[in-house]
Structures are given as C-alpha cells and as structure tokens.
matplotlib code that plots the C-alpha trace (Angstrom):
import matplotlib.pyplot as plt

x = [77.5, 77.8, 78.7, 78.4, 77.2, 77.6, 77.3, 78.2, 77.3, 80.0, 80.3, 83.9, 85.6, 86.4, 89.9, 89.6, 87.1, 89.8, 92.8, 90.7, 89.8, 93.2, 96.3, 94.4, 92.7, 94.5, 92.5, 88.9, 89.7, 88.7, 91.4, 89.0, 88.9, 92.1, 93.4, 96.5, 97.9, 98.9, 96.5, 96.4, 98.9, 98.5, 96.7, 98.2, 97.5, 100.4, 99.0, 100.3, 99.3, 100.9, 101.2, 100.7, 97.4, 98.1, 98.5, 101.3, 100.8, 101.4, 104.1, 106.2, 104.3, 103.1, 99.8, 98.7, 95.2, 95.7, 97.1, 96.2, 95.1, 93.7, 95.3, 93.0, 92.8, 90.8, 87.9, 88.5, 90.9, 90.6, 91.9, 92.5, 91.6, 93.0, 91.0, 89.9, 86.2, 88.4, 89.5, 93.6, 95.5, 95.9, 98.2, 97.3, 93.5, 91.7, 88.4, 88.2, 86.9, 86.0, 85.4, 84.2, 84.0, 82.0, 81.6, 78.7, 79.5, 83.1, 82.0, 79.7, 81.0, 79.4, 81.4, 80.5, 81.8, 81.5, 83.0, 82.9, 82.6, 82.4, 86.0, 84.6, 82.7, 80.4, 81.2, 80.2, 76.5, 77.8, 80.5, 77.7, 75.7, 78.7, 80.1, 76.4, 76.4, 76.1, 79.8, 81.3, 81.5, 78.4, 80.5, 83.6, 81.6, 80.6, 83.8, 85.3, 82.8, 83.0, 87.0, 86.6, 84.8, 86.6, 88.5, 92.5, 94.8, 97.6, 100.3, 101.3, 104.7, 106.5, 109.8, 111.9, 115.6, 117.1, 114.6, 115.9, 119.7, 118.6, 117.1, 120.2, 121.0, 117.8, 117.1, 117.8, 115.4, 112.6, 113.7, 113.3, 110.0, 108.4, 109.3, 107.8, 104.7, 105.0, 105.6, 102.6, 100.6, 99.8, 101.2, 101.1, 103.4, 105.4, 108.1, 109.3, 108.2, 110.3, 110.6, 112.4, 109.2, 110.3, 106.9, 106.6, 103.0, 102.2, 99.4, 97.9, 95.4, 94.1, 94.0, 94.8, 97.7, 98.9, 98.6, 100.9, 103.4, 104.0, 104.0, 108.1, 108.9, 112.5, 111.5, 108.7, 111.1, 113.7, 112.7, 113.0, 109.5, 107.8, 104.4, 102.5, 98.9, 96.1, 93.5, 91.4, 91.8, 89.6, 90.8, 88.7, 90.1, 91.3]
y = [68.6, 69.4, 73.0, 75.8, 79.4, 82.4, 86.3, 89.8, 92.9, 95.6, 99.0, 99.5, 98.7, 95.5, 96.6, 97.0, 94.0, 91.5, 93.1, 93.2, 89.6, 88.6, 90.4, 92.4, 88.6, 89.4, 92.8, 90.4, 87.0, 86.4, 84.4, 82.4, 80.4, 78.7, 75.3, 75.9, 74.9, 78.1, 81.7, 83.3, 85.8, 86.7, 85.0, 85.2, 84.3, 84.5, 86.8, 84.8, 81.6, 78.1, 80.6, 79.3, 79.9, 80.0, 81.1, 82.5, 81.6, 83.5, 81.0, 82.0, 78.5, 78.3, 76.0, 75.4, 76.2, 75.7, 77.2, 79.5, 77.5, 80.4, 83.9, 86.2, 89.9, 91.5, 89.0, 85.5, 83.8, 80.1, 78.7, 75.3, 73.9, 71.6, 70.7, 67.3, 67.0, 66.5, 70.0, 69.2, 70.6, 67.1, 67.8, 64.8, 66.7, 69.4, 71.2, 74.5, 78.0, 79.8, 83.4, 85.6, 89.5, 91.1, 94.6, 96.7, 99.4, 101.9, 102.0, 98.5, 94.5, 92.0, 88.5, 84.7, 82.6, 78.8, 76.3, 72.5, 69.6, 66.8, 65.8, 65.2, 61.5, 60.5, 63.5, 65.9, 66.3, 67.2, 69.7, 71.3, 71.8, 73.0, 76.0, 76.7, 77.7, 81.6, 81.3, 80.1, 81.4, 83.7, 85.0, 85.7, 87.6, 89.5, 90.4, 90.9, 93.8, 95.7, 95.8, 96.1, 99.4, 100.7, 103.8, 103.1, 105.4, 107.9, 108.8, 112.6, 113.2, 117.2, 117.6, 120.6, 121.3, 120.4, 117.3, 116.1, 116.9, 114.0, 111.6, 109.6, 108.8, 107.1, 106.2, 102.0, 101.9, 103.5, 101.3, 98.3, 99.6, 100.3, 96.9, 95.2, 96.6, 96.0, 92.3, 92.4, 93.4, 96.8, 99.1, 98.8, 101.9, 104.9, 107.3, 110.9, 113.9, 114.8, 118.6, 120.5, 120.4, 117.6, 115.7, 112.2, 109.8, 106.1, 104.5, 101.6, 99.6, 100.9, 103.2, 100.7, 100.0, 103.3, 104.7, 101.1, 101.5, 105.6, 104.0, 103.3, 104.6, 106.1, 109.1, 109.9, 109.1, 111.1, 114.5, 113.8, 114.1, 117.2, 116.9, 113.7, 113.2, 110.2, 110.6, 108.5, 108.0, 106.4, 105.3, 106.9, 105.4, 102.0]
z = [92.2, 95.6, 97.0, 98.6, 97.1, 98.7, 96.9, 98.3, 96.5, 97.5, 97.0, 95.9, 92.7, 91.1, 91.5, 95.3, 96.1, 94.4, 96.2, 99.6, 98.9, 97.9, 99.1, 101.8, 103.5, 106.9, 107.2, 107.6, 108.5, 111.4, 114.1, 115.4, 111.9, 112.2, 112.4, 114.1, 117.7, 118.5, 118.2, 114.5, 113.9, 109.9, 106.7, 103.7, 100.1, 97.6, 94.9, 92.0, 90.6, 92.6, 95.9, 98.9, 101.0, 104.8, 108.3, 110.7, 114.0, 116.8, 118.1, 114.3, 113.2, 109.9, 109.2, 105.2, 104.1, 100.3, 97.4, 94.4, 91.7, 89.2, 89.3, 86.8, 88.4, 88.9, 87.6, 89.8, 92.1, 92.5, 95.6, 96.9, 100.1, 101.5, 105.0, 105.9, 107.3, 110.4, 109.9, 109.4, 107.0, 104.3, 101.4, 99.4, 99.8, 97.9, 97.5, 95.1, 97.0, 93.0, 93.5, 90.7, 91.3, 88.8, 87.8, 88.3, 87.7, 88.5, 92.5, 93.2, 92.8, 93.1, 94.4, 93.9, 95.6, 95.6, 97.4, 95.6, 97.9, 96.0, 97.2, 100.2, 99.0, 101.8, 103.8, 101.8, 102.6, 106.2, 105.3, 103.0, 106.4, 108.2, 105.8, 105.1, 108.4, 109.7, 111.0, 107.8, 104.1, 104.9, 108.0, 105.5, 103.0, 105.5, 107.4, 103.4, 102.6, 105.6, 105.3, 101.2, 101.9, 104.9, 104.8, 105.3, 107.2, 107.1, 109.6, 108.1, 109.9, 110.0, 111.1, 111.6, 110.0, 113.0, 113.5, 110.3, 111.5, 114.2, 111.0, 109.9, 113.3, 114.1, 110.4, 110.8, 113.9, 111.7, 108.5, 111.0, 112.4, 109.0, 107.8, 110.6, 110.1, 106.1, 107.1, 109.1, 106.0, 108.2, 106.5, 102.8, 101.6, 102.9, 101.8, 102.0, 100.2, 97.7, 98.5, 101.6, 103.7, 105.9, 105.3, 104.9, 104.3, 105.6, 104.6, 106.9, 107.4, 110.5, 112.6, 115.1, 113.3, 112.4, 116.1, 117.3, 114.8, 116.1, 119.9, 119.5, 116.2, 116.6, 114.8, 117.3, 120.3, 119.4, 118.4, 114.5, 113.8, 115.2, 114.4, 113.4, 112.7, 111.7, 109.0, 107.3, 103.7, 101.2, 97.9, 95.7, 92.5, 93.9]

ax = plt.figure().add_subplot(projection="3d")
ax.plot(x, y, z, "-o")
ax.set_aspect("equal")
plt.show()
C-alpha cells in the first residue's frame, strides 16, 4: 500500500479538533492550495456523510475537491479526493484522505491522517513525493492546529432605550449583514440578550472578521448600538 502519513498532537478537545478539521476547514486552509481559475474565496466540507468537499472562488465559481465518504464525530472523517496527478478536479477519480482524532485526554488530541495513493497506478510513487512534501499534508496539519487552538472572538454590542427605538428601522440591513458573514463561515452565532439591557453577543472567527463585519453594520452606522467592543474568547468546554 501506498500513502501518505501525517499526525498532529493538539491541545484542544476531540470535540473541537474534529469541528476545526471539519466544519471550521476555511479558518486554516490555506488559498494558495487551490485548483481553481479564479483566487480562493471559502472551503467547505459538508458535515454529513455523501457532502460535498469544495471551494468557492472568488469569481462566485465553485471547483470540487471530493466528498465525505465516512461521517463518525467526533472520532474520523473520511474524505474523497478526487485530483488527478495533473491536479484537475476528475469525477470518475478518487483517493481517500482518512483522519482519525483520538483522545488524550479532555484538553489534548491527537490526529492521523493518511492519505492512500494506490489510485494513482504508476503515478503514485511521485504523488507520494509531492504531498510528502513541507507544503503539503505536513503544511495542513500545521495551519489545522494553530486555528484548532486559537481563541475566537466576540463583538459585545450596548445600546441605549432610544438606540433601540432606532433598531427596527435598521433591523433588515443588520439581518443581511449578519448573514453574510454566517455564509462566509465568519461568524458562527449571534443573538440578543434576553433581558432589558440592550446587549447582544457575536461570536467570530477572528478578530479580523469581527472588526470587518462592525465596518458597515447598520446598527453601528446609525446610532442603534452605543457601545461595542472585541474580546477574545476561548471555548473552554468545546
């Protein structure tokens, strides 16, 4: 058997490393991996078994990398891809990526992956060499654990009585902004607080991302929100 092994040791939950790895691949991919015609917007992986594996371009492209072929959270995700030794997307081609996160205990994971080449017949020998290379699958692991064990974000917004008078005016532009960034994969929840206070919580990605989605936000602009600040956050139980 031909293939390629890689392992990471993280220190972050099973829980977390799987999501990071799966759901959360935009946050470390890097966009100069990408097969596309046009610059790499977002990578996505489907989180559910038969989803798609690809790439949104920034020209509103899409370009196939694979698809989930084994869905078990938060132990393993199997993955197809489907790149020629000519690095195009084939559909009628298909090597497995196998990643295994294992517990080590609440806080520390460690992840397997292996990438099986045999698909590849006489070009296999010379893909080995390629993703065994410091810019491939080691590369990837890398970029995973730093954003696996990265703090995320929250906006904390305070408005006033007569902010909030303002709110349902300027309530679709904020709806529109907040899904934009949810689409992005940026911003991954948000929402009032059920009380008078006039406090409400996002939490991103970023802080990148946190301090571009505030830029234009209708709330910001039009006096709805008077006081709005950026912390980090760390999921302590994730």
């Amino acid at each position: 058997m031909i293939s390629v092994k890689k392992q990471i040791v993280v220190e972050t939950s099973q829980q977390r490393a799987f999501r990071t790895f799966t759901d959360g691949i935009d946050r470390w991919w890097p966009r100069s991996h990408h097969i596309g015609a046009s610059p790499l917007e977002r990578m996505i992986i489907e989180p559910r078994p038969g989803g798609r594996w690809y790439s949104i371009c920034k020209d509103g492209s899409e370009v196939e990398v694979g698809k989930v072929a084994a869905w078990e959270p938060p132990g393993r995700v199997v993955l197809t891809w489907q790149i020629t030794a000519q690095w195009t997307y084939d559909a009628t081609f298909e090597t497995a990526v196998d990643v295994r996160f294992i517990a080590e205990g609440p806080r520390r994971t460690r992840v397997e992956l292996e990438h099986h080449l045999e698909r590849y017949g006489a070009e296999a020998a010379a893909m080995k060499q390629q993703l065994e290379g410091d810019d491939a699958w080691s590369a990837m692991l890398t970029l995973f654990g730093a954003a696996a064990v990265a703090p995320k974000f929250l906006i904390i917004y305070e408005a006033t009585p007569d902010g909030l008078a303002l709110a349902g005016q300027h309530l679709p532009g904020h709806i529109a902004r907040l899904e934009l960034f949810h689409g992005r994969g940026t911003l991954l929840m948000a929402g009032p607080v059920m009380d008078p206070s006039g406090r409400a919580f996002g939490v991103f990605t970023s802080r990148e991302a946190a301090e571009d989605f505030m830029r234009e936000d209708p709330f910001l602009l039009h006096g709805v929100v008077a006081r709005s600040t950026v912390v980090p956050w760390n999921e302590v139980l994730a």
